[in-house]
C-alpha positions as CSV (number, residue, x, y, z in Angstrom):
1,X,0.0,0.0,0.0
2,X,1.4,3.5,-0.5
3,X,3.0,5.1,2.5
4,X,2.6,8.5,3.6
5,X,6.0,10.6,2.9
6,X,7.6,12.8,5.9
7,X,6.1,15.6,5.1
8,X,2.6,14.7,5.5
9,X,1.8,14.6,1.9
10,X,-0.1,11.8,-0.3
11,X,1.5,9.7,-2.7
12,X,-0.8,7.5,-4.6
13,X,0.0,4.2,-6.0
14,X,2.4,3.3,-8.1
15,X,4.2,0.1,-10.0
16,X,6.1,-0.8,-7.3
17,X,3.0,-2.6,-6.0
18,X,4.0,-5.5,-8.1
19,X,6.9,-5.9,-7.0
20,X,7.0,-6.6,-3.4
21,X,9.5,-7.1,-0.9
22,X,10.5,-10.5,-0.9
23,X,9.9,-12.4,2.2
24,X,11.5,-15.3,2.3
25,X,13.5,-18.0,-0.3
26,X,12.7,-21.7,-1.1
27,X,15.5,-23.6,-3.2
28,X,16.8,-20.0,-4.1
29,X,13.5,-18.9,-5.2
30,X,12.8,-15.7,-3.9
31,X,9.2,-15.5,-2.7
32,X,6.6,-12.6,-1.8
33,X,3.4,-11.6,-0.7
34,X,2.0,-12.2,-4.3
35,X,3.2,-15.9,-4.4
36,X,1.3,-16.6,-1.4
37,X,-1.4,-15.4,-2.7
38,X,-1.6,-17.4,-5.9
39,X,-0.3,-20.6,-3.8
40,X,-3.3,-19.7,-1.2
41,X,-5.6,-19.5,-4.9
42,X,-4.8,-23.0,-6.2
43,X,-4.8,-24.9,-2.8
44,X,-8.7,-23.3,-2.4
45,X,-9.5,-24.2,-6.2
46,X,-8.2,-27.9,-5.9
47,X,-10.0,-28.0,-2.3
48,X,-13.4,-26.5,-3.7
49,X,-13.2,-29.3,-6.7
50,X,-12.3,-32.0,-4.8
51,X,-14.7,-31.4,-1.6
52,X,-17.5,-30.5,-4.2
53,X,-17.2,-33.7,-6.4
54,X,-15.7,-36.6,-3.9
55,X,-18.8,-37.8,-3.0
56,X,-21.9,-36.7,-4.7
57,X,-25.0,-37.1,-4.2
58,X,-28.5,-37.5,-6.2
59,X,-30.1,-34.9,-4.2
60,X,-27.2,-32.4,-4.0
61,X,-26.9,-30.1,-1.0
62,X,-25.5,-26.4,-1.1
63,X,-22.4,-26.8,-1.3
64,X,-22.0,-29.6,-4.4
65,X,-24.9,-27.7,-5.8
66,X,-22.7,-24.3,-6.2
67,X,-20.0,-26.7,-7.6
68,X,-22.1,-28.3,-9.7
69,X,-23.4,-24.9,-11.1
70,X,-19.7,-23.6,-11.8
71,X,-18.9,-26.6,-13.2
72,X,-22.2,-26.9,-15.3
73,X,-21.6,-23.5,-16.7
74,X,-18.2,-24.0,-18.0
75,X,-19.2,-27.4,-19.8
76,X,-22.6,-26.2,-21.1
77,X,-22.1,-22.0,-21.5
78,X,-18.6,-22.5,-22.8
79,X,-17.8,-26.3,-24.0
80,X,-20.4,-27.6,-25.8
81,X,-21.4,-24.7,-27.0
82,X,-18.3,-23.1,-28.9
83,X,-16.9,-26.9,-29.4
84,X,-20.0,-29.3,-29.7
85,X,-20.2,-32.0,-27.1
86,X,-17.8,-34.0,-28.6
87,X,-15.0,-31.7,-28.4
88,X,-16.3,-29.9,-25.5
89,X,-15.8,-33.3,-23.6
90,X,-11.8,-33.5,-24.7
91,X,-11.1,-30.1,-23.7
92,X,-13.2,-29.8,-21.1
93,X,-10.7,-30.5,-18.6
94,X,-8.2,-27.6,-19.6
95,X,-11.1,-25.4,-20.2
96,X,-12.9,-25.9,-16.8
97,X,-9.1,-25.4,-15.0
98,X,-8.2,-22.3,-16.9
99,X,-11.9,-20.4,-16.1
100,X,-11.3,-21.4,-12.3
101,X,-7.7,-20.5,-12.1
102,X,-8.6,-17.3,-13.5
103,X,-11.6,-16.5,-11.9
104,X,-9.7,-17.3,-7.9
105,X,-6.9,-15.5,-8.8
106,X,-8.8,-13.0,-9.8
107,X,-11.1,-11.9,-7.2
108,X,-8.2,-12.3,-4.5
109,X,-7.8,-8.3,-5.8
110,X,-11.0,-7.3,-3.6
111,X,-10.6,-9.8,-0.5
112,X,-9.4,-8.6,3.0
113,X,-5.7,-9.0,4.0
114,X,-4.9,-10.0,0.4
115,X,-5.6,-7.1,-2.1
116,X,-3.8,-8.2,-5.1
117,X,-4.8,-10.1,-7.8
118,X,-2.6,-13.3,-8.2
119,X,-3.2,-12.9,-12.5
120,X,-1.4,-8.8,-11.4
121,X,2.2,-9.6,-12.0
122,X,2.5,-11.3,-15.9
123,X,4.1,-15.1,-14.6
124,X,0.5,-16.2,-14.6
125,X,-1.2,-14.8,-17.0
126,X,1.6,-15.6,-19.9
127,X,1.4,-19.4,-17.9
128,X,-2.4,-19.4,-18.9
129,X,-1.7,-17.6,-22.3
130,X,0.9,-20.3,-23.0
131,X,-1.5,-23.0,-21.7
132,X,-4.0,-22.0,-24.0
133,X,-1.9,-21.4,-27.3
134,X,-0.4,-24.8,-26.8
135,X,-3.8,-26.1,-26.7
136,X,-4.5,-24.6,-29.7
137,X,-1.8,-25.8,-31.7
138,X,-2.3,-29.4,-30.4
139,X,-6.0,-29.5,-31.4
140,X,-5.1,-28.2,-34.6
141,X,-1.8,-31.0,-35.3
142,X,-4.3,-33.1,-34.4
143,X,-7.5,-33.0,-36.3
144,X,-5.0,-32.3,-39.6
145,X,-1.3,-33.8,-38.5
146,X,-0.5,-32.5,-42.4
147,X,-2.5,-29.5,-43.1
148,X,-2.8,-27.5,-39.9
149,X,0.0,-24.7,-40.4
150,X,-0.4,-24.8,-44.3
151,X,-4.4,-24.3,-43.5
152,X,-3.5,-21.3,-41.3
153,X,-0.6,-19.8,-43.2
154,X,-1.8,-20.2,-47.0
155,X,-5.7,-19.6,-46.9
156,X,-7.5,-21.1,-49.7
157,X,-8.5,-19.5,-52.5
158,X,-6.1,-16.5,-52.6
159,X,-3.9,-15.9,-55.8
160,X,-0.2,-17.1,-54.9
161,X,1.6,-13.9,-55.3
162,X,-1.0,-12.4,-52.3
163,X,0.8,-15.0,-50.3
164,X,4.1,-12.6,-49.8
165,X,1.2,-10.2,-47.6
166,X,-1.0,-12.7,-46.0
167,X,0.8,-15.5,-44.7
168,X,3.3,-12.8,-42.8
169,X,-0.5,-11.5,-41.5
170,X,-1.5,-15.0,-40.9
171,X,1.5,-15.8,-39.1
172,X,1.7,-12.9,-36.4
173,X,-1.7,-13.1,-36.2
174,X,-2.4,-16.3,-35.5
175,X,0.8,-17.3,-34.1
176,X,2.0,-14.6,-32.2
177,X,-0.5,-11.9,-31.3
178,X,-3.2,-14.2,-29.6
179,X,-0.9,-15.2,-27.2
180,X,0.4,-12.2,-26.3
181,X,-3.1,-10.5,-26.4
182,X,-4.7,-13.0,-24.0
183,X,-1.8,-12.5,-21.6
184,X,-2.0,-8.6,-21.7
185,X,-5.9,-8.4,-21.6
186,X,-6.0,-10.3,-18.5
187,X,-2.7,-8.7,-17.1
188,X,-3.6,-4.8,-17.3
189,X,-7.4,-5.3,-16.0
190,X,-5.7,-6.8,-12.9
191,X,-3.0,-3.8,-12.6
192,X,-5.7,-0.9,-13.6
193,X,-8.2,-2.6,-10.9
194,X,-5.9,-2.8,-8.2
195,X,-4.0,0.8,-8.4
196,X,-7.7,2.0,-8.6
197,X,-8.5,0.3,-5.5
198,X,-5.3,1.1,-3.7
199,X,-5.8,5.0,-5.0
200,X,-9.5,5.4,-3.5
201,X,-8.8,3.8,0.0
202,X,-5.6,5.5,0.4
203,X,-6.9,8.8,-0.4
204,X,-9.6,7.8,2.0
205,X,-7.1,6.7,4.8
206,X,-5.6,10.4,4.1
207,X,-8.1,12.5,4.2
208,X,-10.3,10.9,7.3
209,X,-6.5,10.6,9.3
210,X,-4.1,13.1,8.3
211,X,-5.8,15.9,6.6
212,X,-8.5,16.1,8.7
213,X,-10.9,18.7,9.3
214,X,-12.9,20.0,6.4
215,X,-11.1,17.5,4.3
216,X,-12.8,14.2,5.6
217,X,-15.9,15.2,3.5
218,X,-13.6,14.3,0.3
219,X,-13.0,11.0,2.5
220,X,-16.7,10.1,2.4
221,X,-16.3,10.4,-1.6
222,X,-13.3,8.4,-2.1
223,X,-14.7,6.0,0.3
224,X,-18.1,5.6,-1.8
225,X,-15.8,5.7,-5.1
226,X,-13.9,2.8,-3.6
227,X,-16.7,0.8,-2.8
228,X,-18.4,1.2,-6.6
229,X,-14.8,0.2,-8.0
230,X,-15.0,-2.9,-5.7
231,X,-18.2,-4.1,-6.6
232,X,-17.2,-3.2,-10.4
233,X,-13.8,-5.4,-9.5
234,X,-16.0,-8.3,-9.2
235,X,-17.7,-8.2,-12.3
236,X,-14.3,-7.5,-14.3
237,X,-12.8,-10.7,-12.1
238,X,-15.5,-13.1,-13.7
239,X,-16.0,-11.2,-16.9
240,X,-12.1,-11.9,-17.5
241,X,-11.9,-15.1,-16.6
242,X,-15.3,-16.3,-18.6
243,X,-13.4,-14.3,-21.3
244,X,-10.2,-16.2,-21.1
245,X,-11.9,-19.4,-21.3
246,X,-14.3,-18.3,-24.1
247,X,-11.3,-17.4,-26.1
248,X,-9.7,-20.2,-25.5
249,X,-12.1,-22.2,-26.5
250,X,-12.9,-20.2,-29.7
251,X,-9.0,-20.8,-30.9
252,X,-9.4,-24.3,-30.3
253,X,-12.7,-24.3,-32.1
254,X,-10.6,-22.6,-35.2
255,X,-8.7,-25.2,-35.1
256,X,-10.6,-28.2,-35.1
257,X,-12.7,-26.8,-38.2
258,X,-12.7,-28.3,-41.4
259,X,-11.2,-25.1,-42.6
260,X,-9.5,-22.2,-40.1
């Protein structure tokens, strides 16, 4: 969170949230206060899927019910219907991983005593964004082992010297801007969320505790911002991770076509 200088001033945010001071090391590997947090994301996703799906039952109760609902959305909202039931089935695992990942990393941005997203520094977002553009490429090789790259490098139809332009186009296109626009999508949502957050309650901290006087009633505003933006936080934490996985899903679908 940003600190309050010697001289009493405000200073807001800035992009040295996202690099923390490291805490501790493990094998070397420096670790802080964002690693927990993603670590503290995967152990409650596995634990959520695991609890909710051990032992079901015919009449569910609350809890597999909510499970059964998140899982039930990915399969039938996203799955089957971008990839059919067939292939909805096969990449239904990866699908129904990524969307959860994404979602609980997500939303630990607005929880108490966290406050950072674990999708805020670019490790796991380019981890998903790799995840899902070598999914991609493996559907592809596999519906056409021969004709995959040719099929998305040399488009039917066009006259051969137009291939000097478009399979360049193709190429970066295809190849090299999805990746890297899934990873930043996700990435700078997370980073423009949270220096929002951090802005509004800091300003708030400042003006209730150390400007004071006629100053709190800017407090009151900042607070009510803050609270908007963290409602609004929750929306953007599922809409990007539904996004993700819907994206994800489309490339695949591209690739699993007759023609892509």
């Amino acid at each position: 969170m940003p600190r309050l200088a010697s001289d009493g001033e405000f200073h807001g945010p800035s992009i040295d949230e996202f690099f923390p001071e490291i805490l501790f090391t493990v094998a070397g590997i420096p670790v802080h206060r964002i690693h927990l947090v993603q670590l503290l994301s995967v152990i409650v996703v596995v634990l959520l899927l695991v609890l909710g799906t051990r032992r079901m039952k015919v009449v569910p109760g609350r809890f597999q019910s909510v499970v059964e609902m998140g899982l039930d959305f990915v399969r039938g909202g996203i799955a089957h219907d971008l990839l059919g039931r067939k292939d909805g089935n096969r990449f239904l695992p990866i699908l129904t991983t990524i969307f959860f990942m994404t979602l609980f990393m997500n939303i630990t941005g607005i929880i108490p005593f966290l406050n950072i997203a674990g999708t805020s520094i670019a490790a796991v977002p380019l981890t998903l964004a790799l995840v899902s553009y070598v999914t991609f490429i493996y559907a592809g090789i596999k519906k056409s082992p021969g004709g995959f790259f040719k099929n998305a490098l040399f488009p039917s139809g066009v006259p051969w010297p137009v291939y000097f332009i478009v399979t360049p186009i193709e190429f970066l296109s295809t190849f090299i801007i999805r990746p890297v626009t899934l990873m930043l999508r996700l990435l700078m949502n997370m980073v423009v969320g949270h220096m929002l957050l951090v802005l509004c309650f800091a300003a708030t901290q400042f003006f209730f505790f150390t400007a004071g006087g006629g100053w709190a009633a800017l407090g009151i505003g900042t607070l009510a911002f803050g609270g908007a933006f963290t409602l609004f936080e929750i929306l953007v934490a599922v809409l990007q991770a539904y996004v993700f996985t819907v994206l994800t899903a489309v490339y695949i679908q591209l690739a699993v076509a007759e023609e892509h």
